[in-house]
Structure formats: structure tokens, C-alpha cells
C-alpha positions as CSV (number, residue, x, y, z in Angstrom):
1,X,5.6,24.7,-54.1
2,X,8.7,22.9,-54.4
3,X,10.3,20.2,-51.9
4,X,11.4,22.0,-49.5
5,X,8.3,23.3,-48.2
6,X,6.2,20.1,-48.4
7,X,9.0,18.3,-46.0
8,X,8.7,21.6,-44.0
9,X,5.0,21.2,-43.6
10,X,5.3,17.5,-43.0
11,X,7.9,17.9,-40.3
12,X,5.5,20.8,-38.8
13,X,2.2,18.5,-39.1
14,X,4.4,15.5,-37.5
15,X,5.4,17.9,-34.2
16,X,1.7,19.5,-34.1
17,X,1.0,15.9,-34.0
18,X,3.1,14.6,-31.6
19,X,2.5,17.0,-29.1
20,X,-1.4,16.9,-29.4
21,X,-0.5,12.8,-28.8
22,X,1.6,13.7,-25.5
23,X,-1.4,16.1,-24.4
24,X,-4.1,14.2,-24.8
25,X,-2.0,10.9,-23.1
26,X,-1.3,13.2,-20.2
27,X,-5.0,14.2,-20.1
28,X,-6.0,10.5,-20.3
29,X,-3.3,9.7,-17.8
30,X,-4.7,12.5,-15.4
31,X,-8.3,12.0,-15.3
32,X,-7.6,8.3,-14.6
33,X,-5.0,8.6,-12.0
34,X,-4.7,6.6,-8.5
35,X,-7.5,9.3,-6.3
36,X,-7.1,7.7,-2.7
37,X,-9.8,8.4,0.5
38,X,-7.9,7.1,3.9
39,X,-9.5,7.2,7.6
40,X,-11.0,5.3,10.7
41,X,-14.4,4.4,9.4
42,X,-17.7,4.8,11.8
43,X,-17.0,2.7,14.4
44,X,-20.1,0.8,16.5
45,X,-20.5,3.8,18.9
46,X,-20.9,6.2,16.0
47,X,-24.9,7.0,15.4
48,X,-23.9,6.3,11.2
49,X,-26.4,5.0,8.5
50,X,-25.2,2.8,6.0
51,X,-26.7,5.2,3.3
52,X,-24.6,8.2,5.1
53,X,-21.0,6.6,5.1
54,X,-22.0,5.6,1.2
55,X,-23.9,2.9,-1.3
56,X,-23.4,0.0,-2.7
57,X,-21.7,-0.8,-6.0
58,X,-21.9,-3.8,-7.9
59,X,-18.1,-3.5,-9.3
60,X,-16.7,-1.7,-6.3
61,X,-18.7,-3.2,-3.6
62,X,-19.1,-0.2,-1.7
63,X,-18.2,3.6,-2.6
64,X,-17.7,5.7,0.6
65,X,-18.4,9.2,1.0
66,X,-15.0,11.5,1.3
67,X,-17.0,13.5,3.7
68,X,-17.2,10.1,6.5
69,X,-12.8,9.8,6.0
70,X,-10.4,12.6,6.8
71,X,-10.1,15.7,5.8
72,X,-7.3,17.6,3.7
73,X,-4.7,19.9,4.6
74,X,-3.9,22.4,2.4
75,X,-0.8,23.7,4.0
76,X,0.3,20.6,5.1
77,X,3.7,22.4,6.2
78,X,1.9,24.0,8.9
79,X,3.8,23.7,12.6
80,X,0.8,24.0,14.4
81,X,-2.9,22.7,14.0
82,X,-4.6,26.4,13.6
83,X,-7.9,26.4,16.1
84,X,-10.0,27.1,12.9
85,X,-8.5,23.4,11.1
86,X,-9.5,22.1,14.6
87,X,-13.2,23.3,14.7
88,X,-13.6,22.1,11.3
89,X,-12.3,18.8,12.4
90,X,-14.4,18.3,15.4
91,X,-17.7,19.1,13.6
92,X,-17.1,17.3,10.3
93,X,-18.6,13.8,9.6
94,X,-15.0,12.5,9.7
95,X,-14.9,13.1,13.6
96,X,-15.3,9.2,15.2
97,X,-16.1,8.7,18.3
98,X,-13.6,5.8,19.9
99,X,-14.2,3.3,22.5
100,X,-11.1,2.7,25.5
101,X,-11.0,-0.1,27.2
102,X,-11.1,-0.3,30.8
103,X,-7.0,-1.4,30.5
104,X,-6.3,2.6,28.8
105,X,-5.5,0.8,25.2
106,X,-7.7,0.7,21.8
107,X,-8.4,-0.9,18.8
108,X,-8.4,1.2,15.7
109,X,-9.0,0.4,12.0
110,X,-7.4,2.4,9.6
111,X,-9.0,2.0,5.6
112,X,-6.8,3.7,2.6
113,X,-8.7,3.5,-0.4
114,X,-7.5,3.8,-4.0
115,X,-11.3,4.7,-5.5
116,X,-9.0,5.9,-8.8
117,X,-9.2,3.8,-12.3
118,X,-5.3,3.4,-12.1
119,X,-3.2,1.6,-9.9
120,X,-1.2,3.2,-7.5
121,X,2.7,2.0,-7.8
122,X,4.9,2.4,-5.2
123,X,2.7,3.9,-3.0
124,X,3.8,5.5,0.6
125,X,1.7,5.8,3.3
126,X,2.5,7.2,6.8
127,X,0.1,7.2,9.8
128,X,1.0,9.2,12.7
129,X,-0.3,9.1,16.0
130,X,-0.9,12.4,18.1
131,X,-0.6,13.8,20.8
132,X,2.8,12.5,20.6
133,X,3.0,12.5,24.6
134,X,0.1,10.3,25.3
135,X,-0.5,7.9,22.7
136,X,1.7,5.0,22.5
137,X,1.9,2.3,20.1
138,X,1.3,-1.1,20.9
139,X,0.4,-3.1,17.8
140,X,-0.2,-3.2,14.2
141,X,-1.2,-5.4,11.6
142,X,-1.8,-4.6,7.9
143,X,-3.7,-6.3,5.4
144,X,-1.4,-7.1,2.5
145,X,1.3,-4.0,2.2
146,X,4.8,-4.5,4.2
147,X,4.7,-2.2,7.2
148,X,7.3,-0.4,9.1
149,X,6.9,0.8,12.9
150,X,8.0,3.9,14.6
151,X,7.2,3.5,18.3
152,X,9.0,5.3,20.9
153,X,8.6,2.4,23.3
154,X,9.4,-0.5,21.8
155,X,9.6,-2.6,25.3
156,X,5.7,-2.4,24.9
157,X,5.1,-3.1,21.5
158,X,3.3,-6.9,20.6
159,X,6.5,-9.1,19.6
160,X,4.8,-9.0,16.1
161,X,5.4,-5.0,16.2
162,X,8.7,-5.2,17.7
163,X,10.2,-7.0,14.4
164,X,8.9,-4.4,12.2
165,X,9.9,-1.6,14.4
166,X,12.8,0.6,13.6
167,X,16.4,-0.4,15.1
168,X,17.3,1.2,18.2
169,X,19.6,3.5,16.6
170,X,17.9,4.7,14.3
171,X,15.5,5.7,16.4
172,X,18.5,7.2,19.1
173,X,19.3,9.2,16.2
174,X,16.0,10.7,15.2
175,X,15.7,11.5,19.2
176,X,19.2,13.3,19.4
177,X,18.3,15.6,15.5
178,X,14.6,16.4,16.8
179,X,14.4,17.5,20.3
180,X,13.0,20.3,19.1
181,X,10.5,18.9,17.7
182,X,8.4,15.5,18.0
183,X,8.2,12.3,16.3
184,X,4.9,11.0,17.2
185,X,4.2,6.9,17.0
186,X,2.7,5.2,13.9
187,X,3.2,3.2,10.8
188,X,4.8,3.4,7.6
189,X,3.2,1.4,4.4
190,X,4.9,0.6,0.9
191,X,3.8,-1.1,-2.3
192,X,1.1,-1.4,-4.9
193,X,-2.3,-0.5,-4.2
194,X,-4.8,-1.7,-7.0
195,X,-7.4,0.5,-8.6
196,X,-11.0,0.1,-6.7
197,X,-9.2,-1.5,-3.8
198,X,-8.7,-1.2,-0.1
199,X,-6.4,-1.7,2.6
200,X,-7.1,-2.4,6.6
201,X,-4.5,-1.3,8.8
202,X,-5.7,-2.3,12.5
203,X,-3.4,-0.5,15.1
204,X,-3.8,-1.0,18.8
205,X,-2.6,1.9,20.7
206,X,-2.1,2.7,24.7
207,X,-3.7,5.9,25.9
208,X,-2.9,8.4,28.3
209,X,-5.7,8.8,31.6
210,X,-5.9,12.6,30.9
211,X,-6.4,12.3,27.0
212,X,-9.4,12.9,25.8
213,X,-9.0,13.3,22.3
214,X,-6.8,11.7,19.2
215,X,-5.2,12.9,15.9
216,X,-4.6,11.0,12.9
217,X,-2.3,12.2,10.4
218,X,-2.2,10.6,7.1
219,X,0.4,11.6,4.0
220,X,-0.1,9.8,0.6
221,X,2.3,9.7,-2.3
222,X,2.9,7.7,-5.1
223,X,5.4,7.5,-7.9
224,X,2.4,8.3,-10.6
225,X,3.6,11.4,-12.5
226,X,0.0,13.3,-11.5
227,X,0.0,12.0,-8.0
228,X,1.7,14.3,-5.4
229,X,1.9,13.7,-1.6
230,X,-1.4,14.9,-0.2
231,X,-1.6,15.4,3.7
232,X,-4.9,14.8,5.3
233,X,-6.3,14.6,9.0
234,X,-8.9,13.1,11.2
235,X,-9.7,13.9,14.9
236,X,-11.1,11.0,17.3
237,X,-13.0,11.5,20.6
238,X,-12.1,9.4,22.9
239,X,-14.9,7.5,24.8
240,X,-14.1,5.8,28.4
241,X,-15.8,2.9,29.6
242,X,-17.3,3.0,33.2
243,X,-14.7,0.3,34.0
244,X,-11.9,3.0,32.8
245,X,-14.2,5.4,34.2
246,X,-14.0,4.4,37.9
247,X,-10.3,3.4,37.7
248,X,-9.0,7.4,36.5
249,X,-11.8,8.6,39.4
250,X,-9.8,5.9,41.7
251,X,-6.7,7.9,40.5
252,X,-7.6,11.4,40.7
253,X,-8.4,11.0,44.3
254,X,-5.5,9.3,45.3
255,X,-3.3,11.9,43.6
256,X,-5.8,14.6,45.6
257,X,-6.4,15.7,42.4
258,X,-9.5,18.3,41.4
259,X,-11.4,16.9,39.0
260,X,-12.2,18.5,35.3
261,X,-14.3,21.2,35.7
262,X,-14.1,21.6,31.2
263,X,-13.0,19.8,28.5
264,X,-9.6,21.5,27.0
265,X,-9.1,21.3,23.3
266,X,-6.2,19.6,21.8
267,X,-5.5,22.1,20.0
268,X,-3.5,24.3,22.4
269,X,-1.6,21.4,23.5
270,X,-0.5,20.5,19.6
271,X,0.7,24.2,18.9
272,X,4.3,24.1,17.7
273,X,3.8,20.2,17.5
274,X,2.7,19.7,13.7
């Protein structure tokens, strides 16, 4: 064997070696990657179980079920929510039932969770609001992430959401590129989100009389190489208070209105919308 081929096999051994350090990084790298869970938790007029939203943990605190959050889209390019995705929406566990106050607004809490070992860098989270036509943002408030507002109206927003929201023009110009389409209200998260940590977004939003029901679209991203934007939903059923209740009664008749003889599904009303 003369020199040639020993620095051959050297150089060969070095590459095999290499690449079997960049696979098994990349392996390491994936299986501890940022894995994020994001919805509106059970709320008090949910019938929920601790034990059935999760358990404790001594080094987490708590570890929620994925089935109690929202749900995944696979074809999150979808322009309509298909009545089968609906279905599967109303009768998961994610499905919260959602107190309105008698004034037509509500309180929602919104948890993202990074239940990953890795932190999540530059992390981008979007919350949309739908239908687009009857929910109206009033407020927000996050925990610790900077937050930017979309709202439509921003004559109503809290003058804590009006200095996040976006500048009149730039909202004139989304209006002027998508009238064919819709731009519902909601909230726009960047920064870091630690491993095993959570963040509270609580939105208040203004609702419609004649809506019954709300969608919550969430889309995740983060600059981690193994971490691609992921799409996922959650469908809210609106609950009236008799206050609320009496005041849209008081309405209907004025209007000589029939009243609702069935409940229609939202999603009829969202085709061509997402």
C-alpha cells in the first residue's frame, strides 16, 4: 500500500465522518426542536376536568393535552373552510364555549405554548379573527412578546391598541389590493419564545348580534431550520347572556324581524373567505 492510498482512505474516513457528524447534529437538532400547542383554553362555562385539559408537572408546571388547543390544517392554503374541517372542529375537545356580555363584546385568552426542548428564535405568530364581517377588535394585551394590531376600526380600538395598530395607510392599502378577498382583525406576535414556556395573549373583541359562532386562525413560524409555518384552527360558540339575550329579542322586534327558526353554520358564510 503505498501513500497514496492511505491519504485516500484518510480523506474518505474524514468525509464518512463528517457527514455522519452533520446527520446525527441534524437528527439531535430535530427531535429537540421548538413543538408549539396555541388556543383559547376551557374557559369557566366549559364542563372541563383538570385531569382532561392535562397533569401536572414538576419542571413544566402543567403539560396540556393537544387535543383541548386547536387543531391543524393540513392544507393551510385552502380558500374556503370545507364543511368536513368544520364538523371536525365543532365536535373536537378544542371547541370552547364563550361567554358575551350583555354590551355584545368579549374577553378571550389566547395561550401559545413552546412544549419543545429548544427555544423558539424569532418566532411569528398571527391570530386572526373570523368572520371577518362581525368580529371587531377592541383590545389586546400580551404577556411579554411585542405585538402588532390589524383592526379595521381603529376609532374603536382601547388607546393601548390604537398605538400598536397599523398606520392608516397601510391599512388603506391592504383595503384597495384585497377587495377581493378579506383581512380579518387580530394580532401579530414577534420574538423569542423559551423552551417549556408560555405566552397569554388576552384580546377583547366586539361581536356582531346575529353571530353565533367564532373562528380562530393561528399560523406559527420560526426561524429554526426544522420549524416550518404550521396553520392551525379553533372554533368558539358563542354564549349570550340573558341581559344580551333580551336586548337582540328587543331588536328583532323592532326591526319586525322573524326570529331564528335554526342555527346556520359558519361554514357557508366563510366559503371563499379562508
Amino acid at each position: 500500500m503505498n501513500l497514496y492510498d492511505i491519504s485516500g482512505d484518510i480523506a474518505n474516513c474524514a468525509v464518512a465522518g463528517v457527514s455522519l457528524s452533520g446527520a446525527t447534529w441534524g437528527l439531535w437538532r430535530w427531535h429537540y426542536r421548538p413543538r408549539f400547542l396555541c388556543g383559547v383554553p376551557p374557559l369557566g362555562v366549559d364542563p372541563a376536568h383538570p385531569e382532561s385539559v392535562g397533569r401536572r408537572s414538576v419542571t413544566r408546571g402543567f403539560v396540556h393535552h393537544p387535543r383541548v388547543f386547536a387543531q391543524p390544517i393540513r392544507g393551510s392554503q385552502a380558500d374556503h373552510v370545507s364543511p368536513r374541517l368544520y364538523e371536525s372542529l365543532k365536535a373536537s375537545d378544542s371547541c370552547r364555549r364563550v361567554l358575551v356580555d350583555e354590551d355584545g363584546t368579549l374577553e378571550l385568552p389566547v395561550l401559545l405554548e413552546n412544549h419543545g426542548s429548544r427555544s423558539a428564535l424569532n418566532l411569528a405568530a398571527n391570530i386572526v379573527f373570523l368572520p371577518d364581517d362581525k368580529i371587531r377588535l377592541r383590545d389586546a394585551v400580551a404577556e411579554s412578546l411585542p405585538m402588532i394590531v390589524y383592526a379595521a376600526d381603529s376609532e374603536s380600538l382601547s388607546p393601548r391598541a390604537r398605538v400598536m395598530n397599523a398606520d392608516p395607510s397601510i391599512r388603506a392599502a391592504y383595503g384597495q389590493h384585497l377587495q377581493h378577498g378579506f383581512v380579518g382583525d387580530g394580532v401579530w406576535l414577534r420574538g423569542t419564545l423559551s423552551a417549556n414556556c408560555w405566552e397569554m395573549v388576552v384580546v377583547k373583541l366586539a361581536v356582531a348580534d346575529n353571530c353565533d359562532e367564532l373562528l380562530v386562525i393561528y399560523t406559527i413560524e420560526s426561524t429554526d431550520g426544522f420549524v416550518r409555518a404550521r396553520t392551525w384552527a379553533q372554533l368558539c360558540t358563542l354564549v349570550r347572556s340573558p341581559e344580551s339575550v333580551g336586548r337582540r329579542q328587543q331588536i328583532s322586534t323592532k326591526k319586525l324581524a322573524p326570529p331564528a327558526t335554526s342555527r346556520r353554520s359558519l361554514a357557508p358564510r366563510l366559503k371563499g373567505r379562508l
